[in-house]
C-alpha positions as CSV (number, residue, x, y, z in Angstrom):
1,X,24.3,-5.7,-13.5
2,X,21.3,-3.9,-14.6
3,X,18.4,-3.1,-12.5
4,X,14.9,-2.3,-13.9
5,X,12.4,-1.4,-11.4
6,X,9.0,-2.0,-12.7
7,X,6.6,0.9,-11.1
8,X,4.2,1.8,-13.8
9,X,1.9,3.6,-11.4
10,X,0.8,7.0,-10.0
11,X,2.8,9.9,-8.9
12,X,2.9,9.1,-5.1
13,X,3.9,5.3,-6.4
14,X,7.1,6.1,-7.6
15,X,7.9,8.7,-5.1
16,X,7.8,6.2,-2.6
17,X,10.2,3.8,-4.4
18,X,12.9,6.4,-5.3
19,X,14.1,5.9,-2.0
20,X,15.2,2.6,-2.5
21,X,17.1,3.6,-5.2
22,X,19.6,5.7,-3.4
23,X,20.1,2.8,-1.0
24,X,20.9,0.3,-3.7
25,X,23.3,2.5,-5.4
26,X,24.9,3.1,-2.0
27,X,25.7,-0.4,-1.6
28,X,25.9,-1.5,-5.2
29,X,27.4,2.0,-7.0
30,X,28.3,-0.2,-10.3
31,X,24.8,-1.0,-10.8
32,X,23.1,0.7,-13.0
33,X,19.2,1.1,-12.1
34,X,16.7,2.0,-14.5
35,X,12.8,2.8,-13.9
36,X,9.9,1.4,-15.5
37,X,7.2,4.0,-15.4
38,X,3.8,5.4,-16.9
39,X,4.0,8.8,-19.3
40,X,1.8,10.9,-16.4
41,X,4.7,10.1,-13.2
42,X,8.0,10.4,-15.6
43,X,8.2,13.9,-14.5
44,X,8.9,12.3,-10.7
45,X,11.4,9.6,-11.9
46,X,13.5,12.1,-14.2
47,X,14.1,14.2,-10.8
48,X,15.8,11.3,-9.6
49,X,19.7,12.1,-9.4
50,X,20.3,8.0,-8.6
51,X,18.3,6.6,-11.8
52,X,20.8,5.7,-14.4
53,X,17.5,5.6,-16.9
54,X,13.8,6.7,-16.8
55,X,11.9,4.2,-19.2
56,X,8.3,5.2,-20.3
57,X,6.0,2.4,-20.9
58,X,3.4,3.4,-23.9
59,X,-0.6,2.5,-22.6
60,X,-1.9,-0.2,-24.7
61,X,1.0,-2.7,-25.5
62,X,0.7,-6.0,-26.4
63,X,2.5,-8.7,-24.4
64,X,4.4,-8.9,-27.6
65,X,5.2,-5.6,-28.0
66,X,6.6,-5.0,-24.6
67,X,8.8,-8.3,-24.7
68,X,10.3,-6.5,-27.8
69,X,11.2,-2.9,-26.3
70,X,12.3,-4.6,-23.3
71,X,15.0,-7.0,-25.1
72,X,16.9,-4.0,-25.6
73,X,17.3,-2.5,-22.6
74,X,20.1,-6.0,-21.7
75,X,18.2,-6.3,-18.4
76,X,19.8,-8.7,-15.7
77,X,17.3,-7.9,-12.6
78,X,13.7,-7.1,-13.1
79,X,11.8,-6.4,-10.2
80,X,8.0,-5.8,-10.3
81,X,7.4,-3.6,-7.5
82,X,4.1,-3.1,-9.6
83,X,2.5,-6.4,-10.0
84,X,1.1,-6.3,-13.8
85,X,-0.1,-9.4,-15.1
86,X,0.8,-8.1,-18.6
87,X,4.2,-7.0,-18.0
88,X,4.9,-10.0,-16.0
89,X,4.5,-12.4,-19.3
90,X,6.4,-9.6,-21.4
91,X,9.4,-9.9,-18.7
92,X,9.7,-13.7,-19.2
93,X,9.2,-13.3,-22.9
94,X,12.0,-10.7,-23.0
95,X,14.1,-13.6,-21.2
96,X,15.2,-11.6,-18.6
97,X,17.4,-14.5,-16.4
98,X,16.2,-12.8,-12.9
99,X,12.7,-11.9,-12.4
100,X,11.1,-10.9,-9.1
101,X,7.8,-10.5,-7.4
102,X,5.6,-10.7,-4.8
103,X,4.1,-14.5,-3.6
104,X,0.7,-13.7,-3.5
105,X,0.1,-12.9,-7.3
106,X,-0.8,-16.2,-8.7
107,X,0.8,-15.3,-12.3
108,X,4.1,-14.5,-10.5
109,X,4.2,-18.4,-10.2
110,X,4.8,-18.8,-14.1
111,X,6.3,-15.8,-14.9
112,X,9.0,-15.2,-11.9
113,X,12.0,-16.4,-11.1
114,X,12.1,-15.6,-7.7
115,X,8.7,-15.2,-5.6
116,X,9.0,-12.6,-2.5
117,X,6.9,-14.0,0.1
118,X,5.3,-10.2,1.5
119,X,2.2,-9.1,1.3
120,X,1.3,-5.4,0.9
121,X,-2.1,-5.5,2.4
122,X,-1.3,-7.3,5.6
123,X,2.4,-6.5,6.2
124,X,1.9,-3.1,8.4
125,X,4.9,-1.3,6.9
126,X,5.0,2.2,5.5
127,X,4.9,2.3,1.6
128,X,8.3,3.4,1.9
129,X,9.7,0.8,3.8
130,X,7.8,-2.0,2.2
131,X,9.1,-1.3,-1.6
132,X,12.5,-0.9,-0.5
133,X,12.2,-4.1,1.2
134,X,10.6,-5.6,-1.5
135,X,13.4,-4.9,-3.9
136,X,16.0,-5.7,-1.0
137,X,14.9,-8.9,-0.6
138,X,14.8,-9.3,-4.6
139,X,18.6,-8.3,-4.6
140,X,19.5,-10.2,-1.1
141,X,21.3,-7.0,0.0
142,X,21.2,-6.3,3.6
143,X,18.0,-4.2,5.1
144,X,18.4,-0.8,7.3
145,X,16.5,-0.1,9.9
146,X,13.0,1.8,9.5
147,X,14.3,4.8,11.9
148,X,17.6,4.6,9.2
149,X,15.2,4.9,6.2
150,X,13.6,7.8,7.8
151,X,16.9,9.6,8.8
152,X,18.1,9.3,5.2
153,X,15.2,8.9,3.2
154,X,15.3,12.8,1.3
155,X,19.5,11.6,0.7
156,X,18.3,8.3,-0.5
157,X,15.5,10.0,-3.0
158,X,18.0,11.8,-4.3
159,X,15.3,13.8,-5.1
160,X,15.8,18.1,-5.8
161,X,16.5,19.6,-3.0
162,X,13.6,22.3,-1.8
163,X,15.1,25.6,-3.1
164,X,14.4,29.0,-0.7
165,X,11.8,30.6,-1.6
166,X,12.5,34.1,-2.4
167,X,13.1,36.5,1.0
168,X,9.7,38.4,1.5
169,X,7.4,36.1,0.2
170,X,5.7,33.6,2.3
171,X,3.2,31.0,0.0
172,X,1.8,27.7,0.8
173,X,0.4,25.5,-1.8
174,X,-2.6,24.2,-1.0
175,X,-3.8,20.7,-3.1
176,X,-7.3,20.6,-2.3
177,X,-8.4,17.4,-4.6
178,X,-6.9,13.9,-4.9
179,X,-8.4,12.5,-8.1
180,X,-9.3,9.8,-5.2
181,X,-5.9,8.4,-4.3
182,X,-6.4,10.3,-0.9
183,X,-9.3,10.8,1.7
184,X,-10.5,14.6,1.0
185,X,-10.4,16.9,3.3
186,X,-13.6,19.0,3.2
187,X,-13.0,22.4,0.7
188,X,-14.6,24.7,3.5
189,X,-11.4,23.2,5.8
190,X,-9.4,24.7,3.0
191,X,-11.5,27.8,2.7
192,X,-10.9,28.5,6.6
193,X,-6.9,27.2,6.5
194,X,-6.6,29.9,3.7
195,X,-8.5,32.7,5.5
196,X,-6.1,32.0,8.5
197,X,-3.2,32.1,6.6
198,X,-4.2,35.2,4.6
199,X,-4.2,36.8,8.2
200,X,-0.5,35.7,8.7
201,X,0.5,37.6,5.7
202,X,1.2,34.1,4.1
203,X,-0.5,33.7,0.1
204,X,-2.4,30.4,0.0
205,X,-1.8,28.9,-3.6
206,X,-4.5,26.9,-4.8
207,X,-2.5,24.2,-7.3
208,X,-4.6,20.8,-9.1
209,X,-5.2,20.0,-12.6
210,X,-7.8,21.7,-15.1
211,X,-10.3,19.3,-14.0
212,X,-9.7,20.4,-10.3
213,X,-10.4,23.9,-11.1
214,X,-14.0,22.6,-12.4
215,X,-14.2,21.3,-8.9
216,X,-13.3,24.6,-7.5
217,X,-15.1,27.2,-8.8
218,X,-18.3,26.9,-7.5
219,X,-16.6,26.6,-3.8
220,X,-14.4,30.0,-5.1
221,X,-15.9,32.6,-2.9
222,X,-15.3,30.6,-0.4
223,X,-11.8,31.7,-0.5
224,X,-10.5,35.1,0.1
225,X,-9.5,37.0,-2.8
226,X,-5.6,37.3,-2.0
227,X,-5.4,33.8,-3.0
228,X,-3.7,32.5,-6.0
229,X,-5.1,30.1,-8.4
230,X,-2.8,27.6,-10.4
231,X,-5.1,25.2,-11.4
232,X,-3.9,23.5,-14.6
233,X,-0.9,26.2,-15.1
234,X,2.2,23.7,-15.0
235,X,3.0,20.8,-16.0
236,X,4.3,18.2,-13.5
237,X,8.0,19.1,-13.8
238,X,6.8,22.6,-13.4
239,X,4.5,21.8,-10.2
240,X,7.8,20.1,-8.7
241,X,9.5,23.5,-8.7
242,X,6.6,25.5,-7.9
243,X,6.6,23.2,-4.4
244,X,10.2,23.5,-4.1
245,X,10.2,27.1,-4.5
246,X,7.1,27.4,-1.6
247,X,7.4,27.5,2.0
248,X,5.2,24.7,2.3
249,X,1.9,22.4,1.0
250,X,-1.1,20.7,2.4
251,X,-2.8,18.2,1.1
252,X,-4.6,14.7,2.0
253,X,-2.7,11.4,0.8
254,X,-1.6,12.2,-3.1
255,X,0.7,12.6,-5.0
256,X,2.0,16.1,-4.8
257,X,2.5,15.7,-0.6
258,X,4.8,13.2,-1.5
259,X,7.3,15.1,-4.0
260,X,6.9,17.7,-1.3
261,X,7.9,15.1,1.6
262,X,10.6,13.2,-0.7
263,X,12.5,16.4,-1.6
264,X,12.9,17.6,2.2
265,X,10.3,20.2,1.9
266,X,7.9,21.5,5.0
267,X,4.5,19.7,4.2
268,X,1.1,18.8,6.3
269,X,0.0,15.4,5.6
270,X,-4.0,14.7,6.4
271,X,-5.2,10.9,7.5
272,X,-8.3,9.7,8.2
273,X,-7.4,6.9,11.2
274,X,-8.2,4.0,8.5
275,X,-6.8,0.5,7.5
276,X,-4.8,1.0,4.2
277,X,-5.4,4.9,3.7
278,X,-3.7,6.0,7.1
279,X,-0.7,8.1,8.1
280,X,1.3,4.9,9.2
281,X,1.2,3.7,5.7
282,X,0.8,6.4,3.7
283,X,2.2,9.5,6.0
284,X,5.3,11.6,5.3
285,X,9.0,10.6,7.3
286,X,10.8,13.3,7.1
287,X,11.2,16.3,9.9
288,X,10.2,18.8,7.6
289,X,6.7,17.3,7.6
290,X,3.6,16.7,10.1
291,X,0.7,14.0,9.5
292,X,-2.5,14.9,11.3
293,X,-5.0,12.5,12.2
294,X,-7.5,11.4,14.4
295,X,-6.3,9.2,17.1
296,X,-8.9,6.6,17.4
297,X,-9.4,4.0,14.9
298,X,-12.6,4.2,12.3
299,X,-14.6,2.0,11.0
300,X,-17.6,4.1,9.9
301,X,-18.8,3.6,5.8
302,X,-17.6,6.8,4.3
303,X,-16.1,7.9,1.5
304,X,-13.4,9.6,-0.3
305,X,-15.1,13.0,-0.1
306,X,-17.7,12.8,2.9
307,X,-15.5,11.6,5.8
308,X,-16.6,12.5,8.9
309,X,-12.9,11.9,10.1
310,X,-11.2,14.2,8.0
311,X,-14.1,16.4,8.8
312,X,-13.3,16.6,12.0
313,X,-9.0,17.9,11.3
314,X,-9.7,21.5,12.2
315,X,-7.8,24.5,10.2
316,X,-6.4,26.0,12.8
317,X,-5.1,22.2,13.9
318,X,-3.3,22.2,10.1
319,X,-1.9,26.4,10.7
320,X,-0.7,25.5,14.0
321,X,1.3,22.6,12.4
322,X,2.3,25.3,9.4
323,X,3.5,27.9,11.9
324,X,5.7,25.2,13.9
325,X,7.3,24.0,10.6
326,X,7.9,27.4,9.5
327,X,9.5,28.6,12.6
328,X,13.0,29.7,11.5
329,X,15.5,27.2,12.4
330,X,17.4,28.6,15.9
């Protein structure tokens, strides 16, 4: 049996589907379970001990062309945990004899052999919870519990562990932009976090992309001066270790707070109290991690960087939830 999981999407995508993959080894170890995925995320799948085989999807295939490269990957189970039109036709073309996806896509209805009857949008689950179910439920293998996902889920990632950072040094990343796959929280919040950690004797380490540091620099002096810039230093596979080898990040809902969560390491998550963007979709499982949120429910017309709700997450609220995590373990 071979198992391609189709999740040509972000970084934070595929994090949350690497659990999953753990699980169905666990229960089918003979199987071997490859991962469809974009060039930007491959970084996240290759740190995957459970995939068998990372498979990087060029941009700007044909239907054609994709049918082709996947004819010779001798595919038995394809499961689109990213509904693509596109790569839905190429799966069929590639004759792939099972082919799964979700109901509520209407080209699933040619193109599928097996239609999951779950909806995303409307289901309530955690990201985490609904892929794995998704491609449970693809598979007909039995379903664990949501409190057994979270107690395993780092095992299950099989993601790097978080290494120890060296003795001495105390640093916390701190992602301040989200390339708008998360609600921002306001750069001045940062600019205060970082002053209050500088007083701890704890570096703040300001990470992004080059473009992020375009978005920085006129916010700079802000900051205080004992913080470190990385702003378009590493690569992805280079950002993974510089968060394992921290003693913690903060950031809204994006991808680099989920590495940190997947991989066991101590990270504040920060929610607005929204439909689709809040912490009970979107928030970090594990116990090395805290989501912070307001408690009421918002409706208000904001947007990704004016939110009046993640305004309103103080930065002593997100060092308070820092100190706790960083306690050392009794």
């Amino acid at each position: 049996m071979h198992l391609m999981i189709s999740r040509v999407e972000g970084i934070g995508d595929v994090c949350l589907t690497l659990p999953a993959v753990g699980y169905i080894k666990r229960l089918l170890p003979d199987c071997k379970i490859s991962m469809l995925v974009s060039p930007y995320s491959q970084a996240v799948a290759r740190a995957c001990t459970w995939l068998d085989e990372v498979v990087v999807l060029q941009p700007g295939q044909s239907v054609d062309e994709i049918a082709t490269f996947l004819s010779g990957f001798q595919v038995s189970h394809f499961v689109h945990v990213t509904a693509n039109k596109t790569l839905s036709k190429a799966a069929k073309q590639a004759k792939i004899p099972n082919r799964s996806g979700l109901a509520g896509r209407y080209y699933h209805l040619f193109t599928c052999t097996q239609l999951i009857w779950m909806s995303r949008a409307k289901s309530g689950l955690h990201e985490v919870q609904f892929n794995l179910l998704l491609l449970l439920r693809s598979l007909k293998l039995a379903e664990p519990s949501f409190d057994e996902l979270k107690t395993h889920m780092v095992d299950w990632a099989g993601f790097h562990p978080a290494a120890n950072p060296t003795p001495g040094q105390r640093q916390v990343i701190l992602h301040p932009f989200s390339r708008g796959h998360g609600r921002e929280w306001p750069i001045q919040r940062y600019a205060e976090l970082a002053h209050l950690l500088v007083k701890q004797n704890i570096r703040p380490v300001i990470g992004g992309t080059q473009a992020d540091a375009q978005l920085f620099a006129p916010e700079q002096s802000q900051f205080p001066v004992e913080c470190q810039l990385v702003f378009g230093q590493d690569t992805l596979e280079g950002y993974i270790q510089r968060i394992a080898h921290s003693n913690a990040l903060v950031a809204s809902g994006t991808g680099p707070l989920h590495i940190a969560s997947i991989m066991g390491q101590r990270c504040v998550g920060l929610f607005p109290p929204r439909k689709v963007v809040h912490s009970k979709r979107w928030g970090c499982l594990t116990p090395a991690s805290r989501n912070l949120e307001l408690p009421d429910f918002c409706n208000r017309d904001c947007s990704n960087t004016e939110c009046a709700c993640m305004q309103a997450i103080s930065a002593a609220g997100v060092a308070d939830a820092l100190t706790a995590l960083m306690q050392p373990a009794h």
